[in-house]
C-alpha positions as CSV (number, residue, x, y, z in Angstrom):
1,X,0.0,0.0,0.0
2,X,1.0,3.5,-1.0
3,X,1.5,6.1,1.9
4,X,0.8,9.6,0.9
5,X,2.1,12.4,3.0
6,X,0.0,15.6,1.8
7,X,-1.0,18.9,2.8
8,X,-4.0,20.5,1.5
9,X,-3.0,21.9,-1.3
10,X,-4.2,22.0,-4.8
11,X,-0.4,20.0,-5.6
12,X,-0.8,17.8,-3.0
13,X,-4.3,16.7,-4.3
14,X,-3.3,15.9,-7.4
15,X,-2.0,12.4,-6.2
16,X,-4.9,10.8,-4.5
17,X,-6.6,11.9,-7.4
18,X,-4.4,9.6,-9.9
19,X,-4.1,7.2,-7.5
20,X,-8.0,6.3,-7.6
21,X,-8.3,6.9,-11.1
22,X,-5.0,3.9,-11.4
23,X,-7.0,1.7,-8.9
24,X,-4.1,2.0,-6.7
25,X,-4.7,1.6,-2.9
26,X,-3.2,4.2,-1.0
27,X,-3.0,5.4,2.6
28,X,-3.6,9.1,3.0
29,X,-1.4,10.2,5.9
30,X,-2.3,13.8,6.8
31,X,0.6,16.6,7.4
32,X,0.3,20.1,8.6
33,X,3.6,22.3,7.3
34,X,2.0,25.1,9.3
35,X,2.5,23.7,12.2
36,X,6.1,21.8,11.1
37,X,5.0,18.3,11.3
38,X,7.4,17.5,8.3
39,X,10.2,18.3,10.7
40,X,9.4,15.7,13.7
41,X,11.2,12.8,14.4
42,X,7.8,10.3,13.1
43,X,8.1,11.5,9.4
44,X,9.7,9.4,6.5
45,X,12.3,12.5,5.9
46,X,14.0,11.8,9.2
47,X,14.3,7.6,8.5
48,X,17.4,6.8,7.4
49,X,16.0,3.6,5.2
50,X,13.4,6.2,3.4
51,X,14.1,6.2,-0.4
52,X,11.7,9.4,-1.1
53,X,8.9,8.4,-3.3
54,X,8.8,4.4,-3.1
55,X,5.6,2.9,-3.1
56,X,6.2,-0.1,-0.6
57,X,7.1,3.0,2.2
């Protein structure tokens, strides 16, 4: 299953979108950049085993 970090932006809507027109099943994992929640310890970016956009992650 795919996890998808977004933010609500028109960008980051652009992927669920393709991913149910593909019939790809995907996990939609909510982030707030307001608030920094890209820059906490639990978010792929700090893993040292995260390959960026790999869709077993």
């Amino acid at each position: 299953m795919i996890e998808v970090y977004a933010f609500a932006t028109p960008n980051s809507v652009r992927v669920p979108i393709a991913l149910e027109e593909l019939g790809l099943a995907y996990e939609l994992k909510p982030i707030n950049v307001r608030k920094g929640e890209q820059k906490l310890p639990d978010y792929p970016g700090h893993q040292p085993q995260w390959q960026g956009s790999s869709p077993d992650r």
